[in-house]
Kinemage of the C-alpha trace (Angstrom):
@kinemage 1
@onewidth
@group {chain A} dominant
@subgroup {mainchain}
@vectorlist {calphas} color= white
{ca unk a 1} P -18.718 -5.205 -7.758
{ca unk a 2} L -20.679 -4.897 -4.563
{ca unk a 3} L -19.276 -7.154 -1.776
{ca unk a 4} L -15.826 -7.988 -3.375
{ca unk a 5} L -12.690 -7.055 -2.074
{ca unk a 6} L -9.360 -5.788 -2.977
{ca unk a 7} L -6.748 -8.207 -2.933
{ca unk a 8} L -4.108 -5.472 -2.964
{ca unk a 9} L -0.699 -7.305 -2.344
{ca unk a 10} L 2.662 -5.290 -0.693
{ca unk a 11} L 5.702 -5.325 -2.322
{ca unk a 12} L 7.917 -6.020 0.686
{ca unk a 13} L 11.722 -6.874 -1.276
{ca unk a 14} L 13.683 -7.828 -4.269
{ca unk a 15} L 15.619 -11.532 -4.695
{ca unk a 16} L 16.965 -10.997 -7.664
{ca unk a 17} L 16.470 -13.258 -10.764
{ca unk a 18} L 13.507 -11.710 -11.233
{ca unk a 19} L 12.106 -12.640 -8.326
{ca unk a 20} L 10.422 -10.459 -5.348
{ca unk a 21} L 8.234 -11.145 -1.976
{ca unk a 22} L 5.310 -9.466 -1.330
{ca unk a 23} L 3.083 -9.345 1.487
{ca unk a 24} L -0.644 -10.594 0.962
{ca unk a 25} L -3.589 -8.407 3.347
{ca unk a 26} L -4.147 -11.563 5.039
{ca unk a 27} L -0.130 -11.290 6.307
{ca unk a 28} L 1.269 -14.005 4.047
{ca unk a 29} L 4.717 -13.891 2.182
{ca unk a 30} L 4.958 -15.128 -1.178
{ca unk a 31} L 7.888 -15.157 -3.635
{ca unk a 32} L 6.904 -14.098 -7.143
{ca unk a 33} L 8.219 -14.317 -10.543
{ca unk a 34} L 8.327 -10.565 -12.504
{ca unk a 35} L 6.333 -10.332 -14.893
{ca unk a 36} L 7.580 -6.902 -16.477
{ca unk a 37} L 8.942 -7.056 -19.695
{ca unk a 38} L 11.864 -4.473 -18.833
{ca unk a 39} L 12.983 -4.462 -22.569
{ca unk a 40} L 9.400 -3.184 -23.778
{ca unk a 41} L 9.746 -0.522 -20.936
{ca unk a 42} L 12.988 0.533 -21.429
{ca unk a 43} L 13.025 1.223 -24.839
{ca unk a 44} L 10.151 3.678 -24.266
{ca unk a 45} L 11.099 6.599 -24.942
{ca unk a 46} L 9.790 9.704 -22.727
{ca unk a 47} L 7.391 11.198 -24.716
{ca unk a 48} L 5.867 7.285 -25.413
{ca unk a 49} L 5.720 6.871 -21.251
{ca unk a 50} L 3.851 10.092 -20.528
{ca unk a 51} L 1.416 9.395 -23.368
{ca unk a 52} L 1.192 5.896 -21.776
{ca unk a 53} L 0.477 7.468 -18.114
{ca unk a 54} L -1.588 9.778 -19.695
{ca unk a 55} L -3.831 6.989 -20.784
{ca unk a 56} L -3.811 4.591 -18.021
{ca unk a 57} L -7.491 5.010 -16.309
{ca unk a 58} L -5.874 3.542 -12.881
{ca unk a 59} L -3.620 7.317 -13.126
{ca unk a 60} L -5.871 9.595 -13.579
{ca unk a 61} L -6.689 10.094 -9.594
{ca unk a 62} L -2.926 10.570 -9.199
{ca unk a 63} L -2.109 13.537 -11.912
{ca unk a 64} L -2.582 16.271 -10.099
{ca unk a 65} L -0.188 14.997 -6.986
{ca unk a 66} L 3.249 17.186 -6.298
{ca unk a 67} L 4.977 13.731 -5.851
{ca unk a 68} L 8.391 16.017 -4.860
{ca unk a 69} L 6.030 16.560 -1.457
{ca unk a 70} L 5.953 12.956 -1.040
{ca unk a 71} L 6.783 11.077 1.640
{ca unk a 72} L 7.918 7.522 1.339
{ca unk a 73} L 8.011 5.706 4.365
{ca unk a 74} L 10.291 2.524 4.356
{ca unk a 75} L 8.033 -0.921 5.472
{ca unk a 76} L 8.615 -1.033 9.331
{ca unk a 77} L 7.498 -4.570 11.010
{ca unk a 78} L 4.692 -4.017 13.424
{ca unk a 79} L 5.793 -4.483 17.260
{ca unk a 80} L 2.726 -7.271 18.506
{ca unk a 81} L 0.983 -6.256 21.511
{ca unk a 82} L -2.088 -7.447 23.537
{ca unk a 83} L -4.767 -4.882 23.640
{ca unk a 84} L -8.248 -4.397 25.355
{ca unk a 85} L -10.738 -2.745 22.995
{ca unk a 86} L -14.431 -2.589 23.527
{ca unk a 87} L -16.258 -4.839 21.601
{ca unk a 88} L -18.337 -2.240 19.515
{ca unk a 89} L -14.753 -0.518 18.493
{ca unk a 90} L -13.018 -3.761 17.317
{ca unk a 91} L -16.052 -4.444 15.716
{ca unk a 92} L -16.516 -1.157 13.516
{ca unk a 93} L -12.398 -1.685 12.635
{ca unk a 94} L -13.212 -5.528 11.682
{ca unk a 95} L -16.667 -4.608 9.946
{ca unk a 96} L -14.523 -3.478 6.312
{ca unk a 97} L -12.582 -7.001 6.269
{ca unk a 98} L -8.766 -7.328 6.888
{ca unk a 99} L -6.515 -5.126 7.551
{ca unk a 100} L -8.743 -4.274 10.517
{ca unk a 101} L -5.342 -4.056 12.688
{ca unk a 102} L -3.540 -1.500 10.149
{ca unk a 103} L -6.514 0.796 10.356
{ca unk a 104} L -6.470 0.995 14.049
{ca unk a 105} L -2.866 1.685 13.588
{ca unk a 106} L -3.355 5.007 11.409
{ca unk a 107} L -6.078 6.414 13.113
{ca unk a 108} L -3.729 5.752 16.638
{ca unk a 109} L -0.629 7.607 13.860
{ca unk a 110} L -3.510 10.421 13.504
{ca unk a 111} L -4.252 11.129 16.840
{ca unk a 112} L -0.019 11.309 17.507
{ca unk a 113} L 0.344 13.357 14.706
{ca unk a 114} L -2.488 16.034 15.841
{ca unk a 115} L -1.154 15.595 19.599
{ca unk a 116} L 2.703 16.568 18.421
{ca unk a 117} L 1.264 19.251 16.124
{ca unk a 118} L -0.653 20.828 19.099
{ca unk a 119} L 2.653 20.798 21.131
């Protein structure tokens, strides 16, 4: 749908009683109920999960991916700064909608990366 947005949601912790916190793209916490029923899923047995991720439209773009090469990164708070920017390059950032302050961040953890890589 043409204009609409995402409204992907972070998983940022576990409470326990079936409860977790995740972070909204806006920066809000909110404490959620699971909805998983872990019985159904655990009495899956292999062969019924592959077929199952086999199936699953929102997998296909992740088959082919050697998830042993991986990388999880743990959630790390951002450090707040103030920052001058001109105008034209916040505005390009801010032009896709929220999360306008992450995507500054990874193209600054680009630029590191290809600066350490060069030596």
């Amino acid at each position: 749908m043409e204009g609409e947005r995402e409204h992907i949601v972070t998983y940022v912790g576990k409470l326990g009683s079936g409860k977790h916190v995740v972070r909204h793209p806006d920066g809000r916490l909110e404490i959620q109920e699971d909805q998983t029923d872990w019985a159904r899923v655990d009495a899956l047995t292999e062969d019924q999960l592959e077929r199952s991720i086999a199936n699953d439209p929102d997998w296909a773009e992740f088959k082919n991916i050697d998830w042993l090469a991986v990388e999880v990164k743990p959630f790390v708070a951002k450090q707040a700064i103030s920052i001058r920017l001109d105008p034209d390059v916040l505005e390009f950032f801010k032009k896709d909608g929220p999360g306008y302050q992450g995507r500054i961040n990874a193209v600054l953890r680009h630029f590191m990366a290809e600066k350490k890589k060069a030596g």
